[in-house]
Each structure stands twice: as C-alpha cells, then as structure tokens.
N, C-alpha and C positions, 0 to 999 in steps of 0.2 A: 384493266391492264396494269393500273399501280400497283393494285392486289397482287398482283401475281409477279410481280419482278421483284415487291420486298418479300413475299413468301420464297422466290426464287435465290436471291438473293444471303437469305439465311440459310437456308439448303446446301450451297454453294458454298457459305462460308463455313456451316458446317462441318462439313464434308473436307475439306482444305485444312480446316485446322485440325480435326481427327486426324491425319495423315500428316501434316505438320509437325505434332506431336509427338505421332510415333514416332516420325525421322528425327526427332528430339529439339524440335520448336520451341519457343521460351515463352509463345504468345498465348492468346486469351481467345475465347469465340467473342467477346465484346470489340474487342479492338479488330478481329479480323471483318466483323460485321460492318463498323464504320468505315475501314478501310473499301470494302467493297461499295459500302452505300456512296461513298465518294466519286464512283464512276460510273456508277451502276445510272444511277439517277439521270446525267444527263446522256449517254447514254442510249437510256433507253427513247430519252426526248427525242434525239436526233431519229433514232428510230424510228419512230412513230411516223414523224413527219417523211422522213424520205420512203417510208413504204407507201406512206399514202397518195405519192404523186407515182406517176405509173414509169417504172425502166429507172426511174433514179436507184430505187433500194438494189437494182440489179450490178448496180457499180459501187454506189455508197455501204452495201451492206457486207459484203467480205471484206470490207479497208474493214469497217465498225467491227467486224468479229476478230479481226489481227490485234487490233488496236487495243479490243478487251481480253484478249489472251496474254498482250504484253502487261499490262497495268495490271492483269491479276499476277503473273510471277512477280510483278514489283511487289503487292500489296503484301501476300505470300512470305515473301522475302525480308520484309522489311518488320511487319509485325513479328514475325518468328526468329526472323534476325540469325538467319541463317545463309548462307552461299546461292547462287544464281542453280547452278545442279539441282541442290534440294529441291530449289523453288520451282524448278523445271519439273521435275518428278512429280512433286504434290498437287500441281495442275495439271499435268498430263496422265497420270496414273489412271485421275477414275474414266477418262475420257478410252484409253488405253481397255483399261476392264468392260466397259460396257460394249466394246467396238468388238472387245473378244469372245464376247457371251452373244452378242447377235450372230457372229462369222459360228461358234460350235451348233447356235438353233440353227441355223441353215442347214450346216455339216450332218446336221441328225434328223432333220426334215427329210434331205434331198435321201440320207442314208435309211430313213423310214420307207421313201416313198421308190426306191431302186429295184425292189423286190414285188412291187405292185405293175410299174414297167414293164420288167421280164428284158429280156434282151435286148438293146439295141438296134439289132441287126433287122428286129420283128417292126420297130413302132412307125414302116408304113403301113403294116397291117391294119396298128390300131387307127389310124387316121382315114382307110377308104371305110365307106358305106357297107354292112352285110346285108345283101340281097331279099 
C-alpha cells in the first residue's frame, strides 16, 4: 500500500503541477511532491486503519477525502503561488476530464447498442421465451 500512495502521489503531483503551469504557476514538481507527501502520508495511515475496522471508513472516509481535496487546493496554491480559483481549477480539472470521458463511453455504448435494441415499444418482445 506505501508503494502505491507514493507512486500515487507523484502522479497526482504530476499531473497538478503540469496544469499549474500552464495556468502560469511559478512552482516546481519537487516542491509540489513534498507538498503532497506532507499529507498524503498520514493520510493515507488514518486510512488504512479506519477501513480496517468495519462501518468506521463508512463515516471517516468522505470527511478524509474532503479533507484531502482541501489541503491539495492549499498545497496547489501555495507552491504555485497563485489565487484560490486557480487552485481550484487545477485540482478539479483532471477530476472534471475523466468524469467527462466515462459520461461520452457511456453516451457512445448506450448509442452503439440503440440500434441492436430496435424499438422500445418491441423489448417485451425481447424478454418473453420463443416457443
């Protein structure tokens, strides 16, 4: 699980400071990485432990992910040394684009599969038994 939160983690800070940049950030991926390692770390400890007791992570775990969405617009912010907006955008953006790419797969599944259907008005057709 460490593995994968500081692989997570530079991904993330990544990803934040690429887009940091372009909206004309003044920071570094070093300082956005420690920036993130700073809250990541524990974090992810509380994590760990409150999932592993059963119904706590169900209350504890959306406070924890509020809680890491705020400290990342700070971190965001503060490395790049830029306004709350920015910082807002550069965290929500990629969150924004990936939310938008699942909703078009869908849009182009359901519109894939419309024509395989046939009418509406038919599919209790498709659902009884042919004799």
């Amino acid at each position: 699980g460490a593995f994968f939160t500081v692989i997570g983690s530079m991904i993330s800070a990544a990803i934040y400071q690429l887009i940091g940049g372009l909206l004309g950030g003044r920071g570094n991926f070093t300082a956005m990485f420690s920036a993130f390692a700073a809250f990541t770390a524990p974090i992810s400890i509380v994590s760990a432990i409150s999932s592993s007791i059963p119904y706590v992570n169900l209350c504890v775990g959306p406070v924890l992910g509020i809680y890491a969405l705020i400290l990342s617009v700070i971190a965001v912010q503060a490395v790049n040394r830029f306004g709350i907006g920015k910082a807002l955008l550069t965290v929500l953006l990629p969150t924004l684009l990936v939310f938008s790419c699942i909703c078009l797969a869908f849009l182009g599944l359901g519109a894939s599969l419309f024509p395989l259907l046939g009418d509406p008005a038919n599919w209790e057709n498709l659902l009884t038994p042919v004799p």
